[in-house]
N, C-alpha and C positions, 0 to 999 in steps of 0.2 A: 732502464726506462722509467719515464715518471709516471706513476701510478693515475690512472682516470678521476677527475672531479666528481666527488661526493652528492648525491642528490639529497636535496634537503629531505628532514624525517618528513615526512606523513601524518599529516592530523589523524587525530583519535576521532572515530566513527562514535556518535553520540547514541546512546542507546537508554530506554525504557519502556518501560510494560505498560500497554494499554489495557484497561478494563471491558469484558465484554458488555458490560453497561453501558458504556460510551458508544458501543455500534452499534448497528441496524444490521439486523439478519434477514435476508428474503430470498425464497426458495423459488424460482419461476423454472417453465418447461423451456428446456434446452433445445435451440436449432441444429438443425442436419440429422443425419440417419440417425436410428435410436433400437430399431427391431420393434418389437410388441409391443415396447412401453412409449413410441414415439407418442407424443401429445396427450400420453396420461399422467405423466409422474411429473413432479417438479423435481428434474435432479440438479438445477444450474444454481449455486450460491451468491446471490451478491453480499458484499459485505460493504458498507457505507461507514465511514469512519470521519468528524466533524472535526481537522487539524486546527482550524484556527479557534473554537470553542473548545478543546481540550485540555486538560492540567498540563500536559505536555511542559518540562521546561523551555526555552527559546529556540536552544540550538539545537534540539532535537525538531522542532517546528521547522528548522531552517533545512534542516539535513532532509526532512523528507518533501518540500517542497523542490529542493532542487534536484534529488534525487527521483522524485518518483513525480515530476511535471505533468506529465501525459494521462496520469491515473487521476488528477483535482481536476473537479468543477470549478466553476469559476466564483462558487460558491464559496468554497477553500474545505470541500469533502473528498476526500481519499474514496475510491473505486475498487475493489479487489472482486475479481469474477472465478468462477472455479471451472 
């Protein structure tokens, strides 16, 4: 029997290190049940991250626009909540 067609390799996942400089850190009070500390603590992280103002090389800019669409503003800031 002839052996199954090959699927082409796989691009290489572009990767590099953001500096915590380049973000915005802010701690605000987390929604739903909490106990004691409901609406006194900030335990909720946002993290704001500026992709299209970043040193970021290109295709790293591109990887994570298309990979993580849902998370940019229209601004082209990256969103990570904790």
């Amino acid at each position: 029997t002839a052996a199954p067609p090959r699927r082409p390799p796989r691009a290489a996942a572009a990767t590099a290190k953001v500096a915590l400089d380049d973000c915005a850190v802010k701690f605000i009070r987390a929604s739903g049940a909490g106990g004691q500390n409901v609406n006194k603590v900030a335990t909720k992280a946002e993290l704001r991250f500026d992709v299209d103002r970043s040193p970021l090389p290109l295709a790293v800019k591109t990887q994570l626009r298309a990979t993580h669409a849902a998370r940019l503003t229209k601004a082209g800031e990256l969103i990570v909540v904790s």
